[in-house]
N, C-alpha and C positions, 0 to 999 in steps of 0.2 A: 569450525564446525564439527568434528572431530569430538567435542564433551558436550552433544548434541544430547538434551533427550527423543530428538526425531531417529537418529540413525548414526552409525559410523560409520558414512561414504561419504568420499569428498568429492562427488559429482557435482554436488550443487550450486557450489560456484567454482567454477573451472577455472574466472580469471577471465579477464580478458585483454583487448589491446586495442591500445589509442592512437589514430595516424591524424598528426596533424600538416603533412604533407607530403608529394605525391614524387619525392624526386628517385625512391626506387625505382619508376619508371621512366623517369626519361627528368635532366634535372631541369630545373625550372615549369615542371609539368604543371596546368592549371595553378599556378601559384599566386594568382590572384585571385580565386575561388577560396583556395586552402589556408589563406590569410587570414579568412574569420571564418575557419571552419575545421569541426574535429570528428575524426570519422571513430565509430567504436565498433568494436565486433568482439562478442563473447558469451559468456555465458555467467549470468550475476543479473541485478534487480534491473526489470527493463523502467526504464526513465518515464512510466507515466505516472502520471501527478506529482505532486510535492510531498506525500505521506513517508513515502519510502524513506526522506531524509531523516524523520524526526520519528520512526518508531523501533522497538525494540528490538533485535535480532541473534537468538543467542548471548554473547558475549560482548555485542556493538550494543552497550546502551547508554552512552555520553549524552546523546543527543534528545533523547527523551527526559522530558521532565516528569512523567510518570512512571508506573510500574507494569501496568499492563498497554496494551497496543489498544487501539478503536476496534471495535466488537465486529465490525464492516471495515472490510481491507481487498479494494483492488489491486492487487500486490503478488507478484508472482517472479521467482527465480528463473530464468527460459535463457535459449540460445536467441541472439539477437544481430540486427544491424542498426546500426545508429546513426543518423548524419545531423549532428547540430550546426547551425549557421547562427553566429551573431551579427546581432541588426545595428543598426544607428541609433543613437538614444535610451541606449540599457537594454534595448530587446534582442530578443532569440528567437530560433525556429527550431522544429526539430521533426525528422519523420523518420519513421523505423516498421520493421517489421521483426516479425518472430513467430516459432511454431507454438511456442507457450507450454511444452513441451523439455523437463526438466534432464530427463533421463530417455529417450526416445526409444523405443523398438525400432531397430532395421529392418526385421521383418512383416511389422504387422500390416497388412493389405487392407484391412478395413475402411471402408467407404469413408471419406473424411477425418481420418486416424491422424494426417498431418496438414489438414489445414491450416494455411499460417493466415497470422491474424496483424492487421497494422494499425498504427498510432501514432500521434505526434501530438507536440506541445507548441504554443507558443505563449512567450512571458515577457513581464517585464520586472526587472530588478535594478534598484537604485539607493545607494546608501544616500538621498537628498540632502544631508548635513551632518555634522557628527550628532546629533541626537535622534535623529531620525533614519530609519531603514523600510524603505516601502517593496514589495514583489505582491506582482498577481500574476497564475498561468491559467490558462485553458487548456486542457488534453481532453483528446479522443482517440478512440478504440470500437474497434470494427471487426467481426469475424462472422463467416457466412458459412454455415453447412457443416459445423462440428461436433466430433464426438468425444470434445476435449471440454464438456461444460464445466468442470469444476474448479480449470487449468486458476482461470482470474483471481475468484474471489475465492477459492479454496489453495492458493497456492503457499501460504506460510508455513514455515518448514520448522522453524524454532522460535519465532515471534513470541507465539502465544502462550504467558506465563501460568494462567491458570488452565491446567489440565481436568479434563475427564467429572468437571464437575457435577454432569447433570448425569452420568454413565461412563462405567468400564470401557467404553469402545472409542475410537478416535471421531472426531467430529463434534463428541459432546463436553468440549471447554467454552471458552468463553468467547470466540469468534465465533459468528454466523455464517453461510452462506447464502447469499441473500438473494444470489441469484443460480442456486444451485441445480445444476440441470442444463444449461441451455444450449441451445444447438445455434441460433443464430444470437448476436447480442452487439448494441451500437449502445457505447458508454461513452458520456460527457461528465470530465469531472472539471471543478472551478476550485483554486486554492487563493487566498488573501492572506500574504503574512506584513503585519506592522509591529516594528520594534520602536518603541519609543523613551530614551535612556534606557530605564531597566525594567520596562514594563513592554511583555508582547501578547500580542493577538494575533489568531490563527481561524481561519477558517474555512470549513470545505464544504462542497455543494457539489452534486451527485444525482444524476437523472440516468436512468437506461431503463433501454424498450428491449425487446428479444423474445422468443419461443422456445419451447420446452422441445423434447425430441417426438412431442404428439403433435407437434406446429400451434400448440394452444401459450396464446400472449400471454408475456408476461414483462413487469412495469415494476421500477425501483426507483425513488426518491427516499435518498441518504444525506444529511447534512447533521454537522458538525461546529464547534463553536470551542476552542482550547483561550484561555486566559493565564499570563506566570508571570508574578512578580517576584525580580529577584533583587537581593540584598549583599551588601558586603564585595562588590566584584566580583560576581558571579557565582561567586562561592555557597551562597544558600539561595535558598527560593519556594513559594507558596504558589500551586497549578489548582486548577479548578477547568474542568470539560462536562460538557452536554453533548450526549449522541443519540439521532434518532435515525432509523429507518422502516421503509414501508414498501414491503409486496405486494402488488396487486399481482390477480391471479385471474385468468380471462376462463370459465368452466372448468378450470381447473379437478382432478378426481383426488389429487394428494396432497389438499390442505382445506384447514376449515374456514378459509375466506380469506383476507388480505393481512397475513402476517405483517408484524409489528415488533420492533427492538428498540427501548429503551435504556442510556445506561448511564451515570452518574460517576465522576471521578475526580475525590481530590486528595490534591500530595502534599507532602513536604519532601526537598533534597536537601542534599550537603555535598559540595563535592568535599571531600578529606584530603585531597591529593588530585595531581593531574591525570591520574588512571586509577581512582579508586574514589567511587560514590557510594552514598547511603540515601533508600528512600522509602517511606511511607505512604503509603495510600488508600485510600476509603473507596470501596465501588458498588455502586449500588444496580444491577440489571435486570429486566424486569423482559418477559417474551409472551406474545399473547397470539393467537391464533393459529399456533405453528404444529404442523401434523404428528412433528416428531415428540411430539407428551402428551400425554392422555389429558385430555379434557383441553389442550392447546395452550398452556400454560405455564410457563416455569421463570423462576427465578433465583438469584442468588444477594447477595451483599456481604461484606466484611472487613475486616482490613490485610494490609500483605506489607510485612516486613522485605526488603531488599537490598543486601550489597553485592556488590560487583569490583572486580577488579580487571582494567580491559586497556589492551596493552595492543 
């Protein structure tokens, strides 16, 4: 984080730690609990949805087969607790909490300033053959009476590759906030991934309801659809995504009706090495009712050369 163009402090991920059992306190403690269970506590990406695996982050970009991240990203860096429990039959649970809250004020007393906000998952994941690899989760997210609106879907800190494209000032790259503002906010997000040989499918679905800090409603459907076929053992591969989402806005005073983001994304990679890739990408976004451009309108397209070396 450190050759950030966001900052050079290493607050943001602090690290964190993993107990997978409880004998510091006494041995044999709950040890049939602790037997499919792993507690986490820190500060690094909190575990909701499945995005966070597969997008860009600074200098972590193995895992994506694009160049730029999803335009909509509930994704945020926070101090956290974690408690995973694995189930019977490929499944998981998971429930946590967090202030959402990267760098926190000790002092600030303001009325809702640390609201913590809680979440959990549960999934199921199963390699069913060797050609086949099936996962679906469901996560939800819950925060009541904050003044932390931007904490979620404004939280990427180095993700987003293209900067400042639509203005000099932070906010105007190629990520949205799509729910920016909110004081209360209950987010359901759904992920499907299928790997099949060398061909995968990915996709997310996205519903939240919430209020602004005038308590005037506001309503997000986000979904998503990534396609990558890869060649040679893994070594090359051809992605192709669609991304849409929609704000409704209930009398809203600071937009001109129910904002709208489209955005169109396709790659080619190579990895060259086990830490050093190459990729190109085509992206086409398109924004239509959004307060922040005159006449509510903007967009962009082009392509974006990328290599990385991540180690």
């Amino acid at each position: 984080m450190l050759s950030s163009h966001h900052h050079n402090d290493t607050y943001v991920k602090g690290g964190y730690a993993t107990i997978d059992n409880l004998d510091f306190i006494a041995p044999g403690f709950l040890s049939g609990f602790m037997r499919n269970a792993t507690l986490k506590i820190g500060v690094d990406d909190i575990n909701f949805g499945d995005d966070h695996f597969r997008r860009t982050d600074n200098a972590k970009v193995m895992a994506n087969p694009f160049v730029n991240n999803m335009a909509v990203e509930a994704y945020m860096q926070a101090p956290h607790i974690e408690l995973l429990y694995r189930l019977p039959s490929n499944m998981f649970a998971m429930v946590a909490i967090t202030n959402g809250q990267v760098n926190p004020s000790d002092i600030d007393q303001a009325e809702g300033s640390n609201r913590p906000a809680v979440y959990g998952k549960i999934g199921y994941d199963a390699q069913l053959n060797d050609a086949l690899r099936f996962r679906a989760t469901e996560s939800l997210y819950f925060v009541n009476h904050t003044n932390k609106g931007t904490s979620l879907f404004g939280g990427d800190k180095a993700g987003t590759v293209s900067q400042k494209i639509f203005g000099n000032t932070s906010g105007m790259g190629s990520q949205w906030n799509a729910m920016s503002g909110f004081s209360d906010l209950t987010l359901s997000n759904t992920n499907v991934f299928l790997k099949y040989n060398d061909t995968e499918l990915y996709g997310l679905f996205q519903y939240g309801t919430g209020a602004d800090i005038r308590d005037k409603d506001m309503k997000m459907t986000h979904y998503a659809l990534d396609a990558v076929q890869r060649f040679s053992n893994d070594r090359f591969w051809v992605a192709a995504r669609y991304e849409n989402a929609v704000t409704e806005y209930a009398d809203a005073s600071n937009d001109l009706g129910d904002a709208e983001l489209t955005q169109y994304q396709l790659g080619l990679g190579w990895f060259l090495s086990k830490h050093a890739v190459a990729k190109l990408e085509y992206i086409d976004q398109k924004r239509e009712k959004n307060s922040a451009f005159v006449g509510g309108e903007a967009s962009f397209k082009g392509y974006m050369i990328s290599t990385a070396l991540s180690f």
